[in-house]
OpenMM code with the backbone's topology and positions (N, CA, C; nanometers):
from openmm import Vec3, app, unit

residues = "UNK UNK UNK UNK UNK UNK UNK UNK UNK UNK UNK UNK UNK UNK UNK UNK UNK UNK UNK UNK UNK UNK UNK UNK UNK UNK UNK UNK UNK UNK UNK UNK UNK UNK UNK UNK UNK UNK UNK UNK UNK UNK UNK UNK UNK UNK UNK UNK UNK UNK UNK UNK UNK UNK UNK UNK UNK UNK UNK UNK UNK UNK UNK UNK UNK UNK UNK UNK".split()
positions = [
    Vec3(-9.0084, -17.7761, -5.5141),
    Vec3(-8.9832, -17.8176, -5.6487),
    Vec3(-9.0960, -17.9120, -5.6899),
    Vec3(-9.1367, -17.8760, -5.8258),
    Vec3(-9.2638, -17.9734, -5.8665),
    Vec3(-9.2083, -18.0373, -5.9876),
    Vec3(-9.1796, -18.1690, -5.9720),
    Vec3(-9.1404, -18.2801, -6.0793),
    Vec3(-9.2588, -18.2946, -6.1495),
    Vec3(-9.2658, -18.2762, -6.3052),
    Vec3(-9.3492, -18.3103, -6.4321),
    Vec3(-9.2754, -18.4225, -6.4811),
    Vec3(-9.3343, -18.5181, -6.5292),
    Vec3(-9.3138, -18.6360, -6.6685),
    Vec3(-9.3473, -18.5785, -6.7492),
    Vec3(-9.3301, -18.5457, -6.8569),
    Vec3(-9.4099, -18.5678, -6.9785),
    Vec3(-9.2912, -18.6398, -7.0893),
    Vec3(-9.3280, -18.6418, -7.1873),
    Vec3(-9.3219, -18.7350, -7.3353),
    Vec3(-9.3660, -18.8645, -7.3527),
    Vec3(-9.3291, -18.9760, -7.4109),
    Vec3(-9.3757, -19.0547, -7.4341),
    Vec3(-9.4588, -19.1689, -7.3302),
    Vec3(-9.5349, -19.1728, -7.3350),
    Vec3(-9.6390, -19.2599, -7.2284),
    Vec3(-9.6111, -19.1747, -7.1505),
    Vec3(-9.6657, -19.0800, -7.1326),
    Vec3(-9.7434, -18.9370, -7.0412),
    Vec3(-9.8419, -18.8711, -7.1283),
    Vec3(-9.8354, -18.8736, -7.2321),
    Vec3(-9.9681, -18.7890, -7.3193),
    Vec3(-10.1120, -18.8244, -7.3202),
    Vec3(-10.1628, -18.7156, -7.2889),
    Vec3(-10.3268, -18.8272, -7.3391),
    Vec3(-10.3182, -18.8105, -7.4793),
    Vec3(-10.4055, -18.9040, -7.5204),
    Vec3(-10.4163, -18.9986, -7.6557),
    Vec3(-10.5111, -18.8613, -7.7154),
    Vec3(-10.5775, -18.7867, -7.6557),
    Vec3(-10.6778, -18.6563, -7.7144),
    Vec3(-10.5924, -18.6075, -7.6776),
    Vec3(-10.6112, -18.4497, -7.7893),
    Vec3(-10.4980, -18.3507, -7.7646),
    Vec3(-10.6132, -18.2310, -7.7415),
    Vec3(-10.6052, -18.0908, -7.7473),
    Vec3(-10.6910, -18.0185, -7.7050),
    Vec3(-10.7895, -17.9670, -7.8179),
    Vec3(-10.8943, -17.9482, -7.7493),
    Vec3(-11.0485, -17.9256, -7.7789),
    Vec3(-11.0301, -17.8953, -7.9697),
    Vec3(-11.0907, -17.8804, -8.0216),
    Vec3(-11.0936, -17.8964, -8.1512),
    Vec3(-10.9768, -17.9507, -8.2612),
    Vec3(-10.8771, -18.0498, -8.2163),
    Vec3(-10.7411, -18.1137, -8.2511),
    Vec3(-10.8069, -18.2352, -8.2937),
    Vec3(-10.7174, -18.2617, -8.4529),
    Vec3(-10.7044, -18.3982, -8.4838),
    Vec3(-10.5620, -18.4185, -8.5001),
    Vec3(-10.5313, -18.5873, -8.4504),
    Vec3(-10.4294, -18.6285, -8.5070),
    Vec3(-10.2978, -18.5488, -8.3788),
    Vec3(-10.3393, -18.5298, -8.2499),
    Vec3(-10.2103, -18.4465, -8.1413),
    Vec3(-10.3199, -18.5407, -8.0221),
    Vec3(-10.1607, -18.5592, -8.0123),
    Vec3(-10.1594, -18.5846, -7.8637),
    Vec3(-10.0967, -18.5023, -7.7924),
    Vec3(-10.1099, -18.5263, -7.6261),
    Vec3(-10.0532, -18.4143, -7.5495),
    Vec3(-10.0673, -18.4539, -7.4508),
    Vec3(-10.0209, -18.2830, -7.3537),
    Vec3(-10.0581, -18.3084, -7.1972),
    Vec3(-9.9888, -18.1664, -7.1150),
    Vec3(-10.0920, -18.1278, -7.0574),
    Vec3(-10.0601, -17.9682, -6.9737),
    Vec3(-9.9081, -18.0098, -6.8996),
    Vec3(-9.7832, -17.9048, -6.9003),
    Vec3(-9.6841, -17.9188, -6.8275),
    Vec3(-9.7069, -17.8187, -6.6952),
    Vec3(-9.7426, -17.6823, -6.6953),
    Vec3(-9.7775, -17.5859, -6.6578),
    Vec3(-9.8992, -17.4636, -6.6796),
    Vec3(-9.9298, -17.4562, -6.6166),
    Vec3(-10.0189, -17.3308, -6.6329),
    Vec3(-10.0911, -17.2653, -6.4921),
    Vec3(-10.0913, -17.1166, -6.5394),
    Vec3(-10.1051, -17.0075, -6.4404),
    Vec3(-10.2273, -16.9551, -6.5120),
    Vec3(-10.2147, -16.7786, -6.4736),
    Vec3(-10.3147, -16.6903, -6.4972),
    Vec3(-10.2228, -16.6349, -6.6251),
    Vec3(-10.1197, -16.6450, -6.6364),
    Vec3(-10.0566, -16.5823, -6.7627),
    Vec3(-10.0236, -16.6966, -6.8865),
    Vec3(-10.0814, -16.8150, -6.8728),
    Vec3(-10.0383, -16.8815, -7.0043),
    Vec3(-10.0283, -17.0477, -6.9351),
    Vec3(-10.0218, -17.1122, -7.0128),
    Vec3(-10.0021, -17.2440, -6.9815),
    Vec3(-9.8904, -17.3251, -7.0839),
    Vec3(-9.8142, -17.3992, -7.0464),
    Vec3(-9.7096, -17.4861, -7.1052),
    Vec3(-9.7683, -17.6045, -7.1269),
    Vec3(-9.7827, -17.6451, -7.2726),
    Vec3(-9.7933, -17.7964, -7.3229),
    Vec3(-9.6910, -17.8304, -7.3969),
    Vec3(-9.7239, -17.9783, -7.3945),
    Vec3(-9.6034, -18.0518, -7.4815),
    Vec3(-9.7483, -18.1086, -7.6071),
    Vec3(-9.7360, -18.1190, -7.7230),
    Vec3(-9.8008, -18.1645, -7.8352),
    Vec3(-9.6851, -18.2165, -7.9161),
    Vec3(-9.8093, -18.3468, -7.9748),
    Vec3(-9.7163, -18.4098, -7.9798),
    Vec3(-9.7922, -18.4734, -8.1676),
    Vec3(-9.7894, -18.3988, -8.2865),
    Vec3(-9.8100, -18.4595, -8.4242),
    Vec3(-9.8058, -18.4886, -8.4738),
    Vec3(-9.9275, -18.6089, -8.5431),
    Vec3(-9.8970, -18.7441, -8.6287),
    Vec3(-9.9247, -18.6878, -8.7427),
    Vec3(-9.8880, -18.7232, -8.8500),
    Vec3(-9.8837, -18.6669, -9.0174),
    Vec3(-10.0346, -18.6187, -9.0332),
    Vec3(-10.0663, -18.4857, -9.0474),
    Vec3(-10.1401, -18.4548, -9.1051),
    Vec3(-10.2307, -18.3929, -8.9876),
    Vec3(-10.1614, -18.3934, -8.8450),
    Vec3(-10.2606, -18.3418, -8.7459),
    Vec3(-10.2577, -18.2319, -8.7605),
    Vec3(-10.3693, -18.1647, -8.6989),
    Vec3(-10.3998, -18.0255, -8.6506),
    Vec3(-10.4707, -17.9398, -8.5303),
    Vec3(-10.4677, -17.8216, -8.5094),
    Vec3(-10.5340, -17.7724, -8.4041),
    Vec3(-10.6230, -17.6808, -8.4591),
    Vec3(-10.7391, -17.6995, -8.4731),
    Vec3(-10.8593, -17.5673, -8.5399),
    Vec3(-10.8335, -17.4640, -8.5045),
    Vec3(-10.8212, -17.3588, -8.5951),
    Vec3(-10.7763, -17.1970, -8.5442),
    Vec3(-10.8609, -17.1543, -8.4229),
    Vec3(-10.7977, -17.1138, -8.3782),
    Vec3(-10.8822, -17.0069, -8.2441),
    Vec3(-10.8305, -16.8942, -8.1709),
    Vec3(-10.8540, -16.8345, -8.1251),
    Vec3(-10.8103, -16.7225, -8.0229),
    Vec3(-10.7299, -16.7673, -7.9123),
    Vec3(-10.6320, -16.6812, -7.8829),
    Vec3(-10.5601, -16.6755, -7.7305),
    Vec3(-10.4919, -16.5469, -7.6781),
    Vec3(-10.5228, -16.5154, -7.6185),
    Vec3(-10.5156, -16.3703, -7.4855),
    Vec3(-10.3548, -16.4147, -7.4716),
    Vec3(-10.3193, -16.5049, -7.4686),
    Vec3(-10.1178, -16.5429, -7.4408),
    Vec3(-10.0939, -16.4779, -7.5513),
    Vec3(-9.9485, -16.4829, -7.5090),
    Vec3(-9.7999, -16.4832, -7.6078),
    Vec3(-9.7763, -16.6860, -7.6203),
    Vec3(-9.7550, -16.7112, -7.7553),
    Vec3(-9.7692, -16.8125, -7.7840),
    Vec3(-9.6200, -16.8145, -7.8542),
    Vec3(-9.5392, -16.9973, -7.8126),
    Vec3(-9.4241, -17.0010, -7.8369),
    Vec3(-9.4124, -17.1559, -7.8692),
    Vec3(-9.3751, -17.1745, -7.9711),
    Vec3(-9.3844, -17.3518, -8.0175),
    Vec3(-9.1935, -17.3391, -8.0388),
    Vec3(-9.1855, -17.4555, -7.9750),
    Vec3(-9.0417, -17.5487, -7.9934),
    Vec3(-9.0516, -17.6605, -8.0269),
    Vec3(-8.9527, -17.6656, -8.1884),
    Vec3(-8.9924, -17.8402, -8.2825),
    Vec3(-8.8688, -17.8458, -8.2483),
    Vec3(-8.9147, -18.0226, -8.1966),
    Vec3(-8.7689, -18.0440, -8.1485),
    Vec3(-8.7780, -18.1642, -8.2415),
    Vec3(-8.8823, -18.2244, -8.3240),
    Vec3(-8.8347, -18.3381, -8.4901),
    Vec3(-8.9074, -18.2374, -8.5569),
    Vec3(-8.8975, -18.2670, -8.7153),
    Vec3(-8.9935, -18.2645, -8.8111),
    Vec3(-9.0480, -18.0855, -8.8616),
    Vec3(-9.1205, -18.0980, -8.8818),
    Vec3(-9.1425, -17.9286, -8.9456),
    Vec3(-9.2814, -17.9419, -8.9824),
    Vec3(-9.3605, -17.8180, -9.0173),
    Vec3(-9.5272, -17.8217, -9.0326),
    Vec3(-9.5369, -17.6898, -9.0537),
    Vec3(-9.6852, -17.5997, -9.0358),
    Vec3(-9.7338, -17.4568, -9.0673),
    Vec3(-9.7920, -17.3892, -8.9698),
    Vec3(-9.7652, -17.2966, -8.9230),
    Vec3(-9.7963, -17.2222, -8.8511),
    Vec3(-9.9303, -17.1290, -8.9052),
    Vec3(-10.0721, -17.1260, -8.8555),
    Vec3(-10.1164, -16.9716, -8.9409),
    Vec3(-10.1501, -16.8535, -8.8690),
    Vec3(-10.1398, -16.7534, -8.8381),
    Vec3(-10.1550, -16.6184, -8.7413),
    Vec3(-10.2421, -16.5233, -8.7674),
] * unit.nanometer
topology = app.Topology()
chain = topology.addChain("A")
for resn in residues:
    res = topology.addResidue(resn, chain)
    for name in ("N", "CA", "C"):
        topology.addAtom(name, app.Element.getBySymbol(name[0]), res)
């Protein structure tokens, strides 16, 4: 069994590569996908890009835009 922390004071303060305004932090990841927790302050974002995954977001506060 592999125990993760994450949420509050576990995130790094940078969130991933072209992101403003997210914090975060890898929970999991393989050859088929990786699990993060992100975490957005008013008005953050993640610059569009490509991904080879199946991609799955769970808001657990608040609401925002998705674009595909």
């Amino acid at each position: 069994m592999d125990i993760r922390r994450f949420g509050i004071g576990h995130r790094r303060q940078e969130g991933p590569s072209g992101s403003r305004g997210v914090s975060g932090q890898a929970i999991h990841g393989d050859e088929r996908g990786v699990i993060s927790e992100l975490a957005f302050r008013p008005h953050g974002a993640v610059e569009p890009h490509t991904n080879p995954n199946l991609a799955y977001f769970v808001v657990i506060e608040g609401g925002g835009f998705v674009q595909v």
